[in-house]
C-alpha positions as CSV (number, residue, x, y, z in Angstrom):
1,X,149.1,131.3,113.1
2,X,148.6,135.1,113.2
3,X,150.8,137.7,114.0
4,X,149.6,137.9,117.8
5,X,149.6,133.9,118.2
6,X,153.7,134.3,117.2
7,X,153.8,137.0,119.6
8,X,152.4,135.5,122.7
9,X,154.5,132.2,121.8
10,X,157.8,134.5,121.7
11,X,157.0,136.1,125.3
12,X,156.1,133.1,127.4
13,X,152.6,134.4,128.3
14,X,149.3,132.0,128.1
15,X,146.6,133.8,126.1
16,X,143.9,135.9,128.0
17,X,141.1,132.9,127.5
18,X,143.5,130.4,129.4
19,X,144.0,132.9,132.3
20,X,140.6,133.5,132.4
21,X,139.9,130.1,131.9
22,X,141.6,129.5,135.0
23,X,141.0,131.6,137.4
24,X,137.1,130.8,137.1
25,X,137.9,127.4,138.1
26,X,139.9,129.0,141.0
27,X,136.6,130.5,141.6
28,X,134.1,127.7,141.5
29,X,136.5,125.0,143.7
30,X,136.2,128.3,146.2
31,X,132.5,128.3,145.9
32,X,132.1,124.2,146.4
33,X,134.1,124.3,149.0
34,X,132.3,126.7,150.6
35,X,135.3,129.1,151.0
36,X,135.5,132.7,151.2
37,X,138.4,133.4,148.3
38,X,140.6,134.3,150.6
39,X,141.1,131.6,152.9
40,X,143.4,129.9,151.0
41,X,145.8,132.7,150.6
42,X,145.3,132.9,154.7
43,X,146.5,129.3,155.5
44,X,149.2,129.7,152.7
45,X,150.5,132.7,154.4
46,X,150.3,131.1,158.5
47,X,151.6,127.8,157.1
48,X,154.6,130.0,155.5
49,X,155.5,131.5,158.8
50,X,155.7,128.7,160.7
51,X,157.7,126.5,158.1
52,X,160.3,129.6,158.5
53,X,162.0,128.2,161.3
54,X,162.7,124.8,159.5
55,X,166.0,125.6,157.9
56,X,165.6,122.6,155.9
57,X,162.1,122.8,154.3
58,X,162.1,125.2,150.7
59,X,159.4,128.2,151.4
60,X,159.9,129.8,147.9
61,X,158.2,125.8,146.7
62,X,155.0,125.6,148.7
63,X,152.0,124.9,146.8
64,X,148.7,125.1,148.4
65,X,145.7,124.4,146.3
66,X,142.4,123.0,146.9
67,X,141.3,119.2,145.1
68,X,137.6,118.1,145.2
69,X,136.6,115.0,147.3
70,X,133.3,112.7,146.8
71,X,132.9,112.6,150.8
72,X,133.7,116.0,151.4
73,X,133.2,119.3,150.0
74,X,136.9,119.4,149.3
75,X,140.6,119.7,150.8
76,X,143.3,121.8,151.1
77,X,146.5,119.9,149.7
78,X,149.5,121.4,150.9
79,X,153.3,120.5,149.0
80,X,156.2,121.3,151.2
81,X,159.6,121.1,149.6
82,X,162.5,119.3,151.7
83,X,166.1,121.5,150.9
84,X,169.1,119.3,150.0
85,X,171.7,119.9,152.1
C-alpha cells in the first residue's frame, strides 16, 4: 500500500477510478433509458416539493435512482423515508 492508498483510506474519499467508475454507469442507465441526464434530478426535485407538506415523511432520505427492466427500458425507483414520531 503506497503512501497515497494510506491517504485516501485516512480521509474517507473513494479513489478517482471508482468515481469515475460510477458516474459512467450513471451515464449509460441515462442513455438506455432514453433519458436526457437531467430528468432525474427534475422528478427528484418536483417529488421533494411536494413531499414537503407531509410532516411525517424524511426529505433529507429520498433516493431516486434508475434500475433496468427486461420489459421496459427502465424505471425510476423512488425511496421515501417515514419520520418516527
Amino acid at each position: 500500500m503506497g503512501l497515497m492508498d494510506r491517504l485516501r483510506d485516512a480521509f474517507g474519499r473513494p479513489p478517482a477510478k471508482e468515481v469515475a467508475k460510477k458516474r459512467l454507469q450513471l451515464i449509460l442507465k441515462y442513455d438506455r433509458a432514453g433519458l436526457p441526464p437531467n430528468a432525474v434530478e427534475a422528478v427528484k426535485e418536483a417529488i421533494l416539493k411536494a413531499l414537503e407538506e407531509f410532516p411525517f415523511i424524511d426529505t433529507s432520505g429520498v433516493n431516486i435512482h434508475i434500475t433496468e427492466s427486461e420489459n421496459t427500458k427502465g424505471k425510476i425507483e423512488i425511496e421515501v423515508p417515514v419520520r418516527n414520531n
